[in-house]
N, C-alpha and C positions, 0 to 999 in steps of 0.2 A: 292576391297580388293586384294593387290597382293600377292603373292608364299609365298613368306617372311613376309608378316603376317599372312600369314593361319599359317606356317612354327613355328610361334614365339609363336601364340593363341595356340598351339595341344602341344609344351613344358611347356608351364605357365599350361594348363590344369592337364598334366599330373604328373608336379609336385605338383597340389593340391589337385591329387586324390592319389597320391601315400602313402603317410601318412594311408587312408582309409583305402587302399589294406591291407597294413600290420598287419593292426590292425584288419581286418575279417580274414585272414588266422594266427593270432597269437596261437588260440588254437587247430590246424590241430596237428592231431598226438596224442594227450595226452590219458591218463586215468584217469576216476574220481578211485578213491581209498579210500575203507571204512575202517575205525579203530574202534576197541571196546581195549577201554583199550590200547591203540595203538599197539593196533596187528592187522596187516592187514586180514579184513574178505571175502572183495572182492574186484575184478576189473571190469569195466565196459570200452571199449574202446568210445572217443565218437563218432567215426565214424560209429559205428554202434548201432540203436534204441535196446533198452533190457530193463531190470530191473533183480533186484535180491530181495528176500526176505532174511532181514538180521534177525535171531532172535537169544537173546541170555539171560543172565541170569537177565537183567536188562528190555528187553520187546523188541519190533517188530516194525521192519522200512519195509518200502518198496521203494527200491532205482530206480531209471528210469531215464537212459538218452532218451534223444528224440529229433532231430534238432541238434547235438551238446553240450549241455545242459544239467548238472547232477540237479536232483531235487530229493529231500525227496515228496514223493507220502502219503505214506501213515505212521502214527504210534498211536502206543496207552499209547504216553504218556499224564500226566497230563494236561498242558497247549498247546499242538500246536504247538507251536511257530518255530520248525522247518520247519513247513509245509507252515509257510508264509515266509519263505526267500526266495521264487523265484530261480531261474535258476544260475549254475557256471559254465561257460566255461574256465577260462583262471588260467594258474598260479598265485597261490597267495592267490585266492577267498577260501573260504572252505562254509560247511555246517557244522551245529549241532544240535547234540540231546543229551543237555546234562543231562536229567534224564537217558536215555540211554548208556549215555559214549560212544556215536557216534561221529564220525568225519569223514567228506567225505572233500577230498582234489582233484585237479587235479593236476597231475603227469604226467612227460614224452614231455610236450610242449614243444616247443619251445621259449625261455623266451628272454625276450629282456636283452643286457648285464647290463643295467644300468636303475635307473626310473627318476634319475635327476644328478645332477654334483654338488659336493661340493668343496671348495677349501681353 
């Protein structure tokens, strides 16, 4: 193998890991953002691990980032169902509870300008 193929393999590499990069550092920086009734009740950065206890006139969440990753922990609504939607990190995603009139959004990322090209 000579200069100029190591030279040519470490660009073709790095142009097929670069896509990756971007897309694990796209939710650096943000905040998950709770709404009741869309009034902002809290913020959580996801840079650092917390949670908050959200309660209000409609019943009781419990919000937790952790790793990045905003999740509904805990509540005592009827059916659950917020509680199985798994993890949001990136703009766009949200969570809900909506016997609760919750909404948790991520805020503040860095968004990509565009998701496809129309013409």
């Amino acid at each position: 193998m000579k200069r100029g193929d190591f030279v040519a393999f470490a660009a073709i590499a790095l142009c097929a890991l670069l896509p990756l990069l971007l897309l694990l550092g796209q939710g650096a920086g943000g905040e998950a953002v709770a709404r009741v009734d869309g009034r902002v009740v809290a913020r959580l950065p996801l840079e650092k691990d917390g949670e908050v206890a959200i309660q209000s006139e409609y019943g009781f969440n419990l919000l937790r980032v952790a790793g990045g990753k905003a999740f509904i922990m805990e509540a005592d609504c009827p059916g659950g169902d917020c509680l199985r939607e798994g993890g949001i990190a990136s703009p766009g995603r949200a969570l809900c509870c909506l016997p609760h009139h919750l909404s948790v959004a991520i805020e503040g990322a860095a968004e990509p300008p565009f998701d496809a090209l129309t013409e």
